[in-house]
C-alpha positions in Angstrom: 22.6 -82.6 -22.3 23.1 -80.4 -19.4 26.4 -81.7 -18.4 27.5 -80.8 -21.7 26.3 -77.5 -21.7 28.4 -76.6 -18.3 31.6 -77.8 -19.7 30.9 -76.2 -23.0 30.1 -72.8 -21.0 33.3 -73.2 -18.4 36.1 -73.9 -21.7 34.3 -70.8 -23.6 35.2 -68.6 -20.3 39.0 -69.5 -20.7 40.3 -69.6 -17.0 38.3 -69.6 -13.7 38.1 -69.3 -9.8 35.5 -71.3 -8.1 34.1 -69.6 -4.9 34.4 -73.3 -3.6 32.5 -74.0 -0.3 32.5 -77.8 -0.1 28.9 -77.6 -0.6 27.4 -79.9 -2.9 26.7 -77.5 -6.0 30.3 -75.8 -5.4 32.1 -79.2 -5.0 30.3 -80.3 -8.9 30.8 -77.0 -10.4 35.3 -77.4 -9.2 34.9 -81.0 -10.1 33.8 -79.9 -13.5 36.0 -77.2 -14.1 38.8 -79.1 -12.8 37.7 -81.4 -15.5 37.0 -79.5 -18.2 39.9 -76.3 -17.9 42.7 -78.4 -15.7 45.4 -76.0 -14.3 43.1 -72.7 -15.8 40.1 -73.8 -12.7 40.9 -72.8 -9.5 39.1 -73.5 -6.3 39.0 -71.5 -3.8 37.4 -71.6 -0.1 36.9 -68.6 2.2 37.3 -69.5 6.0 35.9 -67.6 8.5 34.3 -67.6 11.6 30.9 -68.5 10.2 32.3 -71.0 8.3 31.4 -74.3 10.1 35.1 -77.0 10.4 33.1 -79.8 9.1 32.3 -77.9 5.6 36.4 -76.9 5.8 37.3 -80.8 6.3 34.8 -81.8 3.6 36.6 -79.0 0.6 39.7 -80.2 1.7 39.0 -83.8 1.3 37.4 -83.3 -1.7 39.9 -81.2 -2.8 42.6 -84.0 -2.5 40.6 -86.5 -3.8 40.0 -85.5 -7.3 43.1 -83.3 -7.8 41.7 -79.9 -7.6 43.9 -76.9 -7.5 42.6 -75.4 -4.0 43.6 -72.5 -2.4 41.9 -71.4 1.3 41.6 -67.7 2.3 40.9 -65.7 5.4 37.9 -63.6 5.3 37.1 -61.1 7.4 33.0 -60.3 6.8 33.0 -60.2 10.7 35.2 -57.2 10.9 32.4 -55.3 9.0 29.9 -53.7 11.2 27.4 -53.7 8.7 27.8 -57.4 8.5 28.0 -57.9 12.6 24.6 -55.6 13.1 23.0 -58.8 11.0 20.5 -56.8 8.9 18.0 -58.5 6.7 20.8 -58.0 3.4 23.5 -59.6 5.9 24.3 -61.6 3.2 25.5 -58.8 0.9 28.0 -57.7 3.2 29.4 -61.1 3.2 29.5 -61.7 -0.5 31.0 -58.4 -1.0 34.2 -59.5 1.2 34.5 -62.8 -0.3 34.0 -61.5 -4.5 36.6 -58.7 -3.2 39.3 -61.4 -2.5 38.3 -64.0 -5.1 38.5 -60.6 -7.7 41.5 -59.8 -6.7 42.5 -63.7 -7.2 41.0 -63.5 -10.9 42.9 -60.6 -11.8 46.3 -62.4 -11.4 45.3 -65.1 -13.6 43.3 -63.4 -16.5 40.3 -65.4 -15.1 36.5 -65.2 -14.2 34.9 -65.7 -11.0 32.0 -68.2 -10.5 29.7 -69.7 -8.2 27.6 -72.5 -7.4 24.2 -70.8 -7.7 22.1 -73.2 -9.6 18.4 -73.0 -11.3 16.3 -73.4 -8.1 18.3 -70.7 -6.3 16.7 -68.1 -8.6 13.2 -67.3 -6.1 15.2 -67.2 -3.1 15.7 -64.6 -1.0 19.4 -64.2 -1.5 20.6 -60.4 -1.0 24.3 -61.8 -2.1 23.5 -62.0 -5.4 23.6 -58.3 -6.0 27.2 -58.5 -4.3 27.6 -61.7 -7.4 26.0 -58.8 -10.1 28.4 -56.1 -8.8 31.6 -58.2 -9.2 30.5 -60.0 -12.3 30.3 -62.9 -10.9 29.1 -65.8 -13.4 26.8 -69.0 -12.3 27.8 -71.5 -14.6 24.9 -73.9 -13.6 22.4 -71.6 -13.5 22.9 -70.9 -16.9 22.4 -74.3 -18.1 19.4 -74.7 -16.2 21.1 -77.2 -14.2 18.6 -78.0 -10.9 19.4 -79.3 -7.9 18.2 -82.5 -8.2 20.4 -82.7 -11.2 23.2 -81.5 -9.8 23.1 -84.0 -7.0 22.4 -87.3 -9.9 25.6 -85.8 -11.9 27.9 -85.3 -8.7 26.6 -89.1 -7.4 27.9 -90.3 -10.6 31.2 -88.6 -10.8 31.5 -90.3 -7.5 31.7 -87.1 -5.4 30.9 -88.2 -1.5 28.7 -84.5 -1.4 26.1 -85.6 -3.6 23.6 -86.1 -1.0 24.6 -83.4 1.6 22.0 -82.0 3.4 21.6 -77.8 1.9 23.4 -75.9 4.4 24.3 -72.4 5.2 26.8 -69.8 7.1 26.5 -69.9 11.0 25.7 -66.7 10.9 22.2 -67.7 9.3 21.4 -69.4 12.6 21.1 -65.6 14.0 17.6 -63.8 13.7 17.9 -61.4 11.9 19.5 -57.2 13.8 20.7 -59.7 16.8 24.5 -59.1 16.3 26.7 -61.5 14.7 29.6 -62.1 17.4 32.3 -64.9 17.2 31.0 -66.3 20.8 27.6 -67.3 19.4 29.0 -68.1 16.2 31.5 -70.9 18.3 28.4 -71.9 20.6 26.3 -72.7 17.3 28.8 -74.9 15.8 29.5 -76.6 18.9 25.8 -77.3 19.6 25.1 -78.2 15.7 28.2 -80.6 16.2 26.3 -82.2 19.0 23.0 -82.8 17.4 25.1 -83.9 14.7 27.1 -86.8 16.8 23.5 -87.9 18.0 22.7 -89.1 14.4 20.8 -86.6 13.1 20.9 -85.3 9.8 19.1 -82.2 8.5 18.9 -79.6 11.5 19.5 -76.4 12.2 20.0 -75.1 15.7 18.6 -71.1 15.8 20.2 -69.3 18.2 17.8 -67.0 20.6 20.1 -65.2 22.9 20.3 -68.2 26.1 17.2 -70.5 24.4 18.5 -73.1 21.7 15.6 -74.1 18.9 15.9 -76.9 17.2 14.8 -77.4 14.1 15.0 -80.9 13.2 13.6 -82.6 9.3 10.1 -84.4 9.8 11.4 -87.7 9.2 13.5 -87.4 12.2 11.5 -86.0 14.7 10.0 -88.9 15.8 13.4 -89.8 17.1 14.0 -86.5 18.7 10.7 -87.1 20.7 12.0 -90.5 22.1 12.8 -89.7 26.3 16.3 -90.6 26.1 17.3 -88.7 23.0 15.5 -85.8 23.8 17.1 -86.0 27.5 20.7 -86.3 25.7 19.6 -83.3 22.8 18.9 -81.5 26.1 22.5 -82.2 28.2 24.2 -81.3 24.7 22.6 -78.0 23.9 23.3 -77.2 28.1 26.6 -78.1 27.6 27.4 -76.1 24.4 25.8 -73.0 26.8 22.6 -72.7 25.9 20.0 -72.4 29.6 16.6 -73.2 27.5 16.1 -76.0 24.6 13.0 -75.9 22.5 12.1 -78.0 19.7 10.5 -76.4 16.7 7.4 -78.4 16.2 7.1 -77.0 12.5 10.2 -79.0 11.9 13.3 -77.6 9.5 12.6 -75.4 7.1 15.1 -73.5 4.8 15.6 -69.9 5.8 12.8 -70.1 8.8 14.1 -66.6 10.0 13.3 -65.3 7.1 9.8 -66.0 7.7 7.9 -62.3 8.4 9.9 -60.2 5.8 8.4 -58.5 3.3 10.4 -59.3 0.6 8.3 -58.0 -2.1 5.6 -55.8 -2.9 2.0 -57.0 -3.1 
């Protein structure tokens, strides 16, 4: 089984730190090694500015629910200027500063570094895993083939509220891409996302295009999002957060739409 596989992988590694978002594959993978190493797992979370509060509130609560040893650093990707200039490897940049302080961590306690990437993550476009190859970093669920799918059935049965959690991502991702990554639009995206949010809506992203707001919302919900009053309140929300112009995307959500148009690979 799998699940047997991790814990058998995370005891033959002898002591680890948990790059620990409060994401669902990061909350299983603590949950796990809290389980399976006790006071040799340590969780930590990075916060930053592109870390959205309601992803800080979830590791924290999570955190103290199950009895994980959790520590929260400061981060400071948006320092960089090769992170703030938001090229098409933005993600490196960020990675690097986070496996920098979560190495450092390691060091002190003879222990490996690890992250949440699991066996669907491996076609993505993710330029932080060469930052993960350039620390060592290890993905425990990767390496067991562990999906996402299974990852959420294991997490709903260790009782973990994350289990269904929508994917998510940095702020910073809301950006297109060589727009620069400032802490103002960073604040105006999480305040607009934290709107749409309080409407009732689940899987969304709101992409930020200088003074226009596009929402992407899940097909399932749109039909909602086209109802007159909603849209009318979606509207007075994204004005408010300070946004002049609202669109919605009529392609719907889709994971990583700005990367859409890079050529990621030769043909």
């Amino acid at each position: 089984m799998k699940a047997d596989a991790l814990r058998d992988r995370l005891a033959s590694l002898g002591s680890v730190v948990v790059a620990y978002s409060g994401g669902t594959d990061s909350a299983y993978l603590a949950y796990i090694a809290n389980c399976t190493l006790g006071d040799r797992a340590l969780a930590v979370t990075a916060d930053s500015p592109s870390y959205p509060e309601r992803h800080r509130q979830i590791a924290l609560q999570i955190a103290r629910d199950f009895g994980l040893r959790h520590e929260v650093i400061h981060t400071h990707e948006l320092e960089r200027a090769e992170y703030r200039a938001n090229p098409a490897n933005r993600c490196y940049y960020c990675k690097h500063e986070l496996y920098t302080h979560l190495s450092r961590i390691a060091a002190g306690r003879d222990a490996i570094v690890v992250d949440g990437n699991n066996a669907d993550d491996r076609g993505d476009y993710r330029p932080g895993r060469q930052a993960a190859r350039e620390f060592g970093v290890r993905s425990p669920l990767d390496e067991v083939d562990l999906t996402k799918d299974e990852i959420r059935e294991l997490s709903r049965l260790a009782g973990l509220p994350t289990w269904d959690e929508p994917a998510s991502a940095c702020l910073s991702s809301r950006i297109p891409y060589h727009r620069e990554v400032t802490d103002e639009k960073l604040r105006r995206i999480e305040r607009a996302e934290q709107a749409i949010r309080a409407l009732g809506f689940r899987v969304f992203r709101v992409r930020h295009h200088d003074d226009l707001a596009r929402l992407e919302i899940a097909r399932e919900e749109m039909p909602r999002a086209l109802e007159p009053e909603i849209g009318a309140a979606i509207v007075r929300e994204l004005k408010a957060a300070g946004y002049t112009h609202v669109s919605l995307d009529l392609q719907g959500y889709r994971t990583g739409s700005l990367n859409e148009g890079l050529f990621l690979r030769p043909t």
